[in-house]
VODRENSE-101791 format. One line per field, with one value per residue (C-alpha): x, y, z. Coordinates in steps of 0.1 Angstrom, whole numbers, plus 5000, padded with zeros to 4 digits. Layout:
BEGIN
px = c(X,...)
py = c(Y,...)
pz = c(Z,...)
//
This chain:
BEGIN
px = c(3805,3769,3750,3739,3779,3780,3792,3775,3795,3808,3785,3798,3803,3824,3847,3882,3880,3907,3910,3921,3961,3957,3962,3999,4010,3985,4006,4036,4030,4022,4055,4076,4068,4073,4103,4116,4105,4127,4157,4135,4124,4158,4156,4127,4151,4184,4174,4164,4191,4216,4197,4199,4235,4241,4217,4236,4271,4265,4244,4269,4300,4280,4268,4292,4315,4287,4271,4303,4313,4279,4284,4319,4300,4275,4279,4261,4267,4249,4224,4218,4221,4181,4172,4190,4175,4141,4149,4161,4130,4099,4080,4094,4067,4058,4032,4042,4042,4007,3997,4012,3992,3959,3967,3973,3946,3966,3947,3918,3927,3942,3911,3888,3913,3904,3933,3926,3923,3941,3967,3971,3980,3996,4021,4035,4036,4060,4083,4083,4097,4123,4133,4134,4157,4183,4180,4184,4224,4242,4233,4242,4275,4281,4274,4298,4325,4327,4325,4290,4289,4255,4249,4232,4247,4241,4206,4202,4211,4185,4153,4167,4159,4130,4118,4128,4108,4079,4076,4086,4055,4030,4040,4032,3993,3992,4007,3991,3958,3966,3978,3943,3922,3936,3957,3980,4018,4023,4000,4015,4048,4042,4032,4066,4056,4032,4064,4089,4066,4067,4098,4113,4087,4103,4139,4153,4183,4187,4178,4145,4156,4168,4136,4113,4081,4057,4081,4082,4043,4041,4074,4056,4025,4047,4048,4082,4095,4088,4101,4135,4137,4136,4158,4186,4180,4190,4224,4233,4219,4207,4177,4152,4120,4102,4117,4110,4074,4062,4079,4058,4030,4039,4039,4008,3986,4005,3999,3962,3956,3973,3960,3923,3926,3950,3923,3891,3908,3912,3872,3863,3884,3874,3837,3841,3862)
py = c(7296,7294,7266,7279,7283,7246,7232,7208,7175,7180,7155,7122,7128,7153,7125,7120,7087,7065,7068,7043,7051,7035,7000,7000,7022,6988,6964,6983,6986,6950,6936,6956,6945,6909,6915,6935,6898,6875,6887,6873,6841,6830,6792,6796,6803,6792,6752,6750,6763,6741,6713,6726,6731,6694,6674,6693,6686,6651,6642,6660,6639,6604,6606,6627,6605,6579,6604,6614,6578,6575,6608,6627,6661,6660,6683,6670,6698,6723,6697,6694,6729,6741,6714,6720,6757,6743,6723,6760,6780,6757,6764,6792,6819,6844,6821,6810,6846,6851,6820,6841,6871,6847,6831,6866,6880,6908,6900,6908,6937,6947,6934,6962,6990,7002,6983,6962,6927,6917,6937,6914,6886,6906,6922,6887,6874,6906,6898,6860,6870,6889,6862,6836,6856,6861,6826,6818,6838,6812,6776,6800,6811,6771,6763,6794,6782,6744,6750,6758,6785,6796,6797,6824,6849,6873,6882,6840,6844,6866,6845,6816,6835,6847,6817,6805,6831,6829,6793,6796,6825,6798,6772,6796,6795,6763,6773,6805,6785,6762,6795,6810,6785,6764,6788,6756,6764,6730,6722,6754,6742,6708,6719,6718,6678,6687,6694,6662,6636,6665,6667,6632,6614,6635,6637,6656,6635,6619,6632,6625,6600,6581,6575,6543,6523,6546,6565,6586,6584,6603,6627,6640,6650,6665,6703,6702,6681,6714,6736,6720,6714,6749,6760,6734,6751,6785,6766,6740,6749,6788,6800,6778,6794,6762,6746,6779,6788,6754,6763,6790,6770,6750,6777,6796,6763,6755,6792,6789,6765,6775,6811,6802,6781,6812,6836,6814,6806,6847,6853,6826,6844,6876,6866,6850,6882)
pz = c(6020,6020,6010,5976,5970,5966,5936,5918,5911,5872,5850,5847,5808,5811,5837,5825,5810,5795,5756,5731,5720,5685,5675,5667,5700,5718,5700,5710,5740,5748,5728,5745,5778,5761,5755,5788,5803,5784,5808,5836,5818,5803,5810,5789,5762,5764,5767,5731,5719,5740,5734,5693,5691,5708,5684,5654,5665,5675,5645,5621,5642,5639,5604,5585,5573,5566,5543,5528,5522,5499,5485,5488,5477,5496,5525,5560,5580,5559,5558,5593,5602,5592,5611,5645,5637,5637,5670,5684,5676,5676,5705,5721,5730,5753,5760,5795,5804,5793,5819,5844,5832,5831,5868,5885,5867,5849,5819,5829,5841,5811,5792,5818,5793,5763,5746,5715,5719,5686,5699,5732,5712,5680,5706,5717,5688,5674,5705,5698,5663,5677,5699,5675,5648,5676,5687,5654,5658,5678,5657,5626,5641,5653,5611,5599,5627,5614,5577,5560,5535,5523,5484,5482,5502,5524,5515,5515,5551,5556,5542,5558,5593,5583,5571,5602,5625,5605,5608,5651,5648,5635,5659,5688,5680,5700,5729,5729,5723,5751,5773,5767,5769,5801,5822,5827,5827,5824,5798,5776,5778,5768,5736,5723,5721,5687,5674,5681,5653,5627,5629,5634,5604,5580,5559,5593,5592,5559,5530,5512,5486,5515,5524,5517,5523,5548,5563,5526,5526,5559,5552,5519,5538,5567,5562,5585,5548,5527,5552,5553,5518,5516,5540,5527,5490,5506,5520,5495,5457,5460,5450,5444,5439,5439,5474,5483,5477,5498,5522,5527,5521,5546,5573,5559,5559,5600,5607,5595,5616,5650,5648,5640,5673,5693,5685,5688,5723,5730,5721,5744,5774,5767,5767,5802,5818)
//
């Protein structure tokens, strides 16, 4: 081949470059490999839920009878039960995973793609609600097995575990938050402690009439109150539309807040990669 055989090198536009796959195959994508980790990461998982189903069945075997004795129809174990759900799936993310992403640099790797940013987070977040609807199964199954009946139903059943992802989704802002901003394991998964005064200043363990002085003050500004409240209507009186609606209040004005700081935190990473 003579020198004026030689092919010229193809222009770089015409390169094979990576292309964007669409903003639902990205968030796909990045939940699924979420959730193919959760076999990996199971004490990340399964200590809530122990430590769930021990707080119910103790609290339900010390103050049962108490609450009984005050009130013979007033069922305590259908009382308890939202809030040994709330113990079971606050806090638990993918979040420590996406430390380990930040430390190895995966993520910004992944950031050097043409992936959607949104969908980074979005994708996470989709696995965390799968995660928190089957953790969600055992305290439920612990509730049928000792007596509680739900008043409305089957499709009651339902909105109580969504109600009860939805809230476990806005929780994980903060650790996500923390995940993004400090690339601290330790740091993500203390976040958890944000959750233990809203839910202990609060009608967590007795109900809300029960309270007095400033411990009612602080329980009626508690968004953890409004959430129960309407998780116990779903159990103990049916459909309360009322009980209901602020409990979604509750998590849209929590959510509002975690996710404006999850995705500030998520600029400000993707800035410095």
């Amino acid at each position: 081949m003579s020198v004026g055989d030689v092919v010229a090198p193809a222009d770089s536009s015409d390169a094979l470059r990576a292309r964007p796959a669409g903003f639902l195959h990205d968030t796909a994508a990045i939940a699924g490999r979420a959730l193919r980790g959760v076999p990996r990461d199971l004490e990340g998982v399964f200590p809530p839920v122990l430590i769930a189903i021990f707080f119910f069945v103790v609290n339900v075997a010390t103050l049962s009878k108490l609450t009984t004795a005050a009130d013979p129809n007033f069922d305590y174990k259908a009382f308890q039960m939202p809030t040994a759900i709330l113990l079971g799936v606050t806090g638990v993310s993918r979040a420590p995973a996406l430390v380990l992403d930040v430390q190895d640099g995966y993520l910004d790797r992944l950031l050097m793609t043409p992936i959607r940013r949104l969908a980074i987070l979005l994708g996470h977040m989709v696995a965390d609600i799968v995660v928190a609807m089957a953790l969600t199964l055992p305290i439920l199954a612990l509730g049928f097995a000792i007596g509680v009946r739900f008043e409305t139903g089957v499709v009651g059943i339902a909105a109580f575990i969504a109600l009860a992802a939805l809230w476990s989704l806005a929780f994980t802002g903060f650790g996500y938050s923390i995940a993004l901003k400090t690339g601290n394991p330790a740091a993500v998964n203390s976040s958890f402690l944000l959750f233990f005064p809203f839910l202990f200043l609060t009608s967590s363990y007795v109900p809300r009439e029960a309270l007095s002085g400033w411990l009612d003050t602080v329980a009626s500004l508690n968004p953890v109150t409004y959430l129960l409240e309407g998780l116990r209507s779903l159990v103990m009186m049916g459909w309360d539309w009322t009980a209901l609606g602020q409990a979604l209040l509750a998590i849209v004005l929590l959510g509002t807040v975690s996710m404006t700081l999850c995705f500030g935190a998520l600029r400000g990473r993707t800035k410095r990669g």
